[in-house]
N, C-alpha and C positions, 0 to 999 in steps of 0.2 A: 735238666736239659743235657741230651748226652753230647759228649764231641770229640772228634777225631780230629786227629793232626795229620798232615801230610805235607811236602813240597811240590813246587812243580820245577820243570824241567831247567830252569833259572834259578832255585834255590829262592822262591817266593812260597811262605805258607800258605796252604788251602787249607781250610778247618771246614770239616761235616758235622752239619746240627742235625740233629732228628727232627727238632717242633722248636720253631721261633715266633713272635710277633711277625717278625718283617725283618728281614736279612739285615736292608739298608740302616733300621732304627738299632739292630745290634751295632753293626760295623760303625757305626755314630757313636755310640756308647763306650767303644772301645779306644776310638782315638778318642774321647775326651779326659777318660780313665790313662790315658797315654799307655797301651797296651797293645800297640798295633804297629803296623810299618807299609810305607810303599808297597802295595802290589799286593797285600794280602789279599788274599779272597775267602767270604763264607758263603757256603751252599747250604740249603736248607731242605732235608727230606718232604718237610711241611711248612708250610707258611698260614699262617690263620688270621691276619693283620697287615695279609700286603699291600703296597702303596702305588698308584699308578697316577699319571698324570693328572695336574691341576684337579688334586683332592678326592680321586677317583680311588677305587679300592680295586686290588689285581688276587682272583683266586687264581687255584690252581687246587687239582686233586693229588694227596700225598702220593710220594713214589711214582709221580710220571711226569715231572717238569724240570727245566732247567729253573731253580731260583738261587740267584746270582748275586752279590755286591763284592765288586771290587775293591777297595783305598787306593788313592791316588794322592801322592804329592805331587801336585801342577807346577811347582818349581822347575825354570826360571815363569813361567805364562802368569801374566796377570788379570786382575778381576774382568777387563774387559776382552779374554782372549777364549770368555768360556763356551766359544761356537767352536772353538780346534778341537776343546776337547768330548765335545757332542759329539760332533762329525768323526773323530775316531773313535770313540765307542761304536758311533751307527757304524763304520767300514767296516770294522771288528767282527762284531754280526752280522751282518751281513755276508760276507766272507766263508765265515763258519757255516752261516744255512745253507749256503748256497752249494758248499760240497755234497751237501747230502739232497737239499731239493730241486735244484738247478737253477736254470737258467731264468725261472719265472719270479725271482727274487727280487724283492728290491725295498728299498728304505722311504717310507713314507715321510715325508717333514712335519715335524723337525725331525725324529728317531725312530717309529717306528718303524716293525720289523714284515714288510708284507710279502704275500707269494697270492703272483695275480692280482684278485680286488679282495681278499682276506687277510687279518691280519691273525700274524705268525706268533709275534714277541712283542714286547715294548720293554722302552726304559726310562728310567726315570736317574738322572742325576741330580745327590742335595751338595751341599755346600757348605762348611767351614770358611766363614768371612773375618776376621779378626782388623781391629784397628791395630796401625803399628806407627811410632814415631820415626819421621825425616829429617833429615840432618837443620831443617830450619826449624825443630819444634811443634811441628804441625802433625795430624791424626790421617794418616791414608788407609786406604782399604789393603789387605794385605790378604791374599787367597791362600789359604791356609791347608786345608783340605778339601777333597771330594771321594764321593761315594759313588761309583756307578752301580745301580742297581739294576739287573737284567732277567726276566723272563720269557723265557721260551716255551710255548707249547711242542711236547715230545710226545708220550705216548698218549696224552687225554685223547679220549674220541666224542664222550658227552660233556656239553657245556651249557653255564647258566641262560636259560631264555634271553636276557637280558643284554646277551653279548649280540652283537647285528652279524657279525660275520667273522667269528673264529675258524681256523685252521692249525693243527696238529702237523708234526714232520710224518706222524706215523698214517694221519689220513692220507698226507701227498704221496706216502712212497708206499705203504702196506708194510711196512715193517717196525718190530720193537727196537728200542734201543735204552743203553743205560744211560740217566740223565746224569750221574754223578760222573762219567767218565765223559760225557759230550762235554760238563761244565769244564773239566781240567783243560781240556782240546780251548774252547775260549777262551777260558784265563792265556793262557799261553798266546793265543791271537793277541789277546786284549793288548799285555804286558808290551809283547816285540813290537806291537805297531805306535803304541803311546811314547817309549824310546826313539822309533822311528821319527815321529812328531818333535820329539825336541833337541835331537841331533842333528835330522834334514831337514826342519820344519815344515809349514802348514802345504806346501802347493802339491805335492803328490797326494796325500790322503784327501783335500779339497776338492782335486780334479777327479777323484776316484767316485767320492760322497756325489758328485752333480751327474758325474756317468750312471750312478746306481739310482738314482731319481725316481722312484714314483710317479706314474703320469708327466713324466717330461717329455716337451713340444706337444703335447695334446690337450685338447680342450675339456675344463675340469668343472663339475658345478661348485661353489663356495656359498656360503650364507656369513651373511656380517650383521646382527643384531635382526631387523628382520626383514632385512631384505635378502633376496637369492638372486646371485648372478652365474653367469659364466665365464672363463678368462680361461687363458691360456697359459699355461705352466714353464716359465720360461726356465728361469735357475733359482738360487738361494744364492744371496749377497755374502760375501764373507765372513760380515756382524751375523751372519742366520736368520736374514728375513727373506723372506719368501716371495719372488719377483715371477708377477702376473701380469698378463697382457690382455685388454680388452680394447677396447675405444684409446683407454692410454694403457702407461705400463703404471704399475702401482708395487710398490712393498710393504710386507705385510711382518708385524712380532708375530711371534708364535702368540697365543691366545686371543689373536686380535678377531680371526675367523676361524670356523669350521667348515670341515670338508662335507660336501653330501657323497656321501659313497653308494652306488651303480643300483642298492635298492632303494633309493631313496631317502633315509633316513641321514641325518645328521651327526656327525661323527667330530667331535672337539681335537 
């Protein structure tokens, strides 16, 4: 496995892999090896074992994507403050895509990455939870680490059958682009806004994440086990559940429903 060293513009390593598992299950690997720090990022020429939400698998074709996992030390944020740091990764990217796709951008809930009714990117954040002793002797949760893991389609133009509705930067715009210099451009978003989160904290990147809404105030189809309704998309709560209006208002965990996305089909 080859790899390259680099910094970015904050003196944060970027290291390029050629062929990994999965970015995230390295970047894992490396803080528990304790061989890593704040704000590293690795990028992955190839990915053959990506990981995308609740259990799903993320390709991508070599040489034409962004494959991302940041390290994060979430110090001072605690176990239960892990929607500040969703919603600044989703700002992050968002952000980023949006200089190059425009205006039709926006972040699906909980993270992903959409342009129009397609989706662009996704992410997936794991988690380092460690027990830690309290001054009365007792075992609390102590957030230890995170990994944000981020893919973006760049140059692919053919995708697996299997995906309902992928989109590419280079379908929206008719242009190539290098992924390993689009990744360093995020890192660098990522970094300054995560700062930003624990110096200013949460109500600018909060107010930002509910402005960039997917389908917000319009009426959205949902399925919840097996029924399909309709509601209305109102915001996401601060905890990160997802407030719906029909007949009443309702919130919802992430995995509790899936979206029907505009062909029909059902989208977790």
């Amino acid at each position: 496995m080859a790899e390259q060293f680099f910094y970015n513009n904050a003196g944060l390593p970027f290291i390029e892999l050629d062929s990994i598992d999965s970015t995230n299950n390295y970047a894992l690997q490396q803080i528990h090896a304790g061989l890593t720090q704040h704000g590293t990022a690795y990028f992955a020429k190839e990915q053959f074992a990506g990981k995308g939400q609740r259990g799903k698998s993320w390709t991508a074709n070599k040489d034409s994507n962004i494959i991302l996992s940041v390290v994060i030390n979430p110090h001072p944020l605690s176990v239960l403050q892990q929607f500040e740091l969703c919603a600044c990764v989703a700002v992050s990217v968002f952000e980023f895509f949006k200089k190059y796709a425009g205006d039709d951008t926006r972040i699906k809930w909980p993270n992903d990455l959409y342009w129009q009714d397609r989706k662009a990117g996704g992410i997936l954040i794991e988690n380092v939870i460690g027990g830690k002793k309290s001054e009365v002797g007792s075992q609390k949760s102590e957030w230890r680490w995170a990994v944000a893991g981020i893919g973006i389609n760049v140059n692919q133009t053919v995708f697996p059958g299997d995906l309902k509705n992928p989109v590419s930067l280079k379908q929206i715009t008719g242009q190539y682009y290098n992924p390993l210099e689009l990744a360093k451009e995020l890192h660098q978003i990522l970094v300054t806004n995560f700062a930003l989160l624990i110096s200013a904290g949460f109500e600018k990147l909060y107010s930002n994440y509910i402005s960039y809404l997917y389908k917000k105030d319009q009426l959205v189809k949902f399925r919840k086990g097996n029924r399909t309704f309709e509601a209305t998309l109102r915001s996401v709560n601060r905890e990160g559940k997802l407030v719906l209006k029909h007949a009443i208002e309702e919130e919802f965990s992430f995995g509790e429903i899936d979206w029907v996305i505009p062909n029909g089909d059902a989208e977790k």
